[in-house]
Every structure is written in structure tokens, then in C-alpha cells.
N, C-alpha and C positions, 0 to 999 in steps of 0.2 A: 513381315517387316512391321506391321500395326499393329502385331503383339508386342513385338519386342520395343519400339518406342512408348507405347503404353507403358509397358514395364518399366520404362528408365525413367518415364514421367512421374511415376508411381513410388518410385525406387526415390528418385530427386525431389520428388516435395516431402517426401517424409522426411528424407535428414537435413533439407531445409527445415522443415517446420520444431524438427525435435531439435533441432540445433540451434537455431535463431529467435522462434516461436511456437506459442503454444497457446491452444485455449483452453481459456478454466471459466467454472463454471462458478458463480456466487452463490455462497450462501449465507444466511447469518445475516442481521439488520446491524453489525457497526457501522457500515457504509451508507445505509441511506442516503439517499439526499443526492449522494451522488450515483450510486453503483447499488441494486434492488439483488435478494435473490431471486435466481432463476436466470438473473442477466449471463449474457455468452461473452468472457474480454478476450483479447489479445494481449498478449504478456511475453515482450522482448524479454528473450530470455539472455541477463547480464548482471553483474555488479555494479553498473556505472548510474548512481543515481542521484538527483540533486536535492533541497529542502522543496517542498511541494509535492513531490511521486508518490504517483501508487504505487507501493511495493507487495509482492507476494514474498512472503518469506515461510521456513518449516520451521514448526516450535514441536517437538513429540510426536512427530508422525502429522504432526496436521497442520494443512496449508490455509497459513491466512493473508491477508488483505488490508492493509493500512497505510496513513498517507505518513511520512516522514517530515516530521516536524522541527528536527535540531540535530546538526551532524556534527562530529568530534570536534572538541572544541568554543563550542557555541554552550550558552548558557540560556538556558529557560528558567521560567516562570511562571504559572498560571494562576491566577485570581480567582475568588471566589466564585465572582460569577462568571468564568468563563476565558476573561481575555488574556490572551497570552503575549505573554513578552520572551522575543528572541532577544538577547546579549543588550537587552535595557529599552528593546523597541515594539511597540503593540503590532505584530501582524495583521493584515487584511485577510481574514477567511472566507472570501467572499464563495466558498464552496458550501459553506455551514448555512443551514436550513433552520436551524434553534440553537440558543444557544445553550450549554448546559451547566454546571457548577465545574470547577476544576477536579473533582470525584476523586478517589484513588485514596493511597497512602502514601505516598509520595511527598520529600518535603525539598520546596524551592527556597530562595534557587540551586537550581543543580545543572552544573557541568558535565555536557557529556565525556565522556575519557575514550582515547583512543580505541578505533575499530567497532564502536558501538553507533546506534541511532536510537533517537528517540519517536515513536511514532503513536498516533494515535486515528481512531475510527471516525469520518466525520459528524458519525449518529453520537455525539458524547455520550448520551444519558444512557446509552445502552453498548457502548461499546469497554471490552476491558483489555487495556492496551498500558502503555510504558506511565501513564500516570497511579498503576496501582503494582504492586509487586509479585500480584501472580504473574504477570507478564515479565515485567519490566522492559527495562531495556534490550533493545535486538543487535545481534554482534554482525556484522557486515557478511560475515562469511554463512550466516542462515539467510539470507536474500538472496532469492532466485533470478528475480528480476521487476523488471517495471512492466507497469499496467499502461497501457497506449490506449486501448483504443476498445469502447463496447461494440460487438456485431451483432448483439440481438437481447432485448428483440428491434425489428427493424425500426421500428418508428424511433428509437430513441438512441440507434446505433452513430457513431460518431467518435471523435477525438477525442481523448479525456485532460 
């Protein structure tokens, strides 16, 4: 009987976990500041996300990591040095650890169009994200899901 509840234990957090969630590992410094590599997250795995999220989304086979900045409809714009305006209003980033130039190819303002997001890395100076057109813009249906919560390392494990 302690095998076979094992097993269903075993059996039940797996398609829990591959179905609801999943841990990724970081790598790549566009997140700094907030999210280092090496860190351990937790990554609801869904489509349902708002302006502020960590999203994990796949571009080419590779999973990346970015905060969602402007969702369909909304119009951005980013300044020279840095500050961004959602639909004509300066955002609080109070996530940002330096500021960086608006970088990219990209020219404002720009409207996002349906089923798209605009996202970018909170390391600007080093991240290459929807402000430049090798990235660009990410289509809803390449989002895996949202970034909740780091588990490791422990000291700095927490809510995001």
C-alpha cells in the first residue's frame, strides 16, 4: 500500500506540476535587478497575463524571460533616456536598478495591434527585447506563462 500511494503521489505532482507549473532555470543578465542567472523560478504555467508580468515566452526553440510592458491596444513610447510612456503616461519602474537609453530600432509611438505584447528585460542596457526588431514584438500565443515566484537561491527566494 506505501508503494502504490507513493506512486499516486508521484504520479499526482508530476501532472500537477507539468500542468499548472514548472521550474526554469535563468539564465542571460536581461533581468537583472530583478531575476540573476542561476536563479530557480516558478512559472504558472497560462496565457492569462497583465502589464507588469514576468512572462516566459518560446522565440526559436529558446525560452526567454521578460516583463510585459504594453498589451494590445496601448501605445508606448520610450525616451531617450529611458522613460517610458504607456497611452501618454510616465510608468513607475520601480523594478529598474539603472536606467538605460531607449536602445533598439524601434520607432515611437507605436501601437500594439491585436494578440501581440510589448516586452522588455529590466537590465535595458543589456537586454534585446521588443524595443529592437530582432525580437520585436511577442504574439500571445508564444507565452507560456507567468513568472510568480523565485525558490532559489533561498536567501532571496520570494514573490515576484
Amino acid at each position: 500500500i506505501l508503494i502504490l500511494l507513493l506512486a499516486t503521489a508521484f504520479v499526482g505532482g508530476s501532472y500537477i506540476t507539468n500542468t499548472f507549473w514548472t521550474l526554469m532555470n535563468v539564465s542571460g543578465s536581461s533581468m537583472e535587478g530583478t531575476l540573476r542567472a542561476g536563479d530557480v523560478v516558478v512559472c504558472q504555467l497560462n496565457t492569462q497575463f497583465r502589464r507588469g508580468d514576468i512572462v516566459a515566452f518560446e522565440r526559436d526553440g529558446v525560452l526567454m524571460l521578460k516583463r510585459v510592458i504594453a498589451v494590445a491596444g496601448d501605445q508606448i513610447s520610450i525616451t531617450l533616456d529611458g522613460t517610458v510612456y504607456l497611452n501618454g503616461v510616465a510608468i513607475n519602474e520601480e523594478y529598474l536598478t539603472i536606467a538605460a537609453s531607449s536602445g533598439g530600432d524601434v520607432s515611437y509611438p507605436l501601437t500594439i495591434p491585436e494578440g501581440k505584447v510589448f516586452v522588455i528585460g529590466d537590465n535595458r542596457g543589456e537586454s534585446i527585447d521588443s524595443r529592437d526588431s530582432v525580437l520585436g514584438m511577442v504574439s500571445s500565443s508564444e507565452i507560456v506563462g507567468t513568472v510568480e515566484a523565485r525558490v532559489w537561491p533561498v536567501d532571496r527566494a520570494g514573490s515576484l
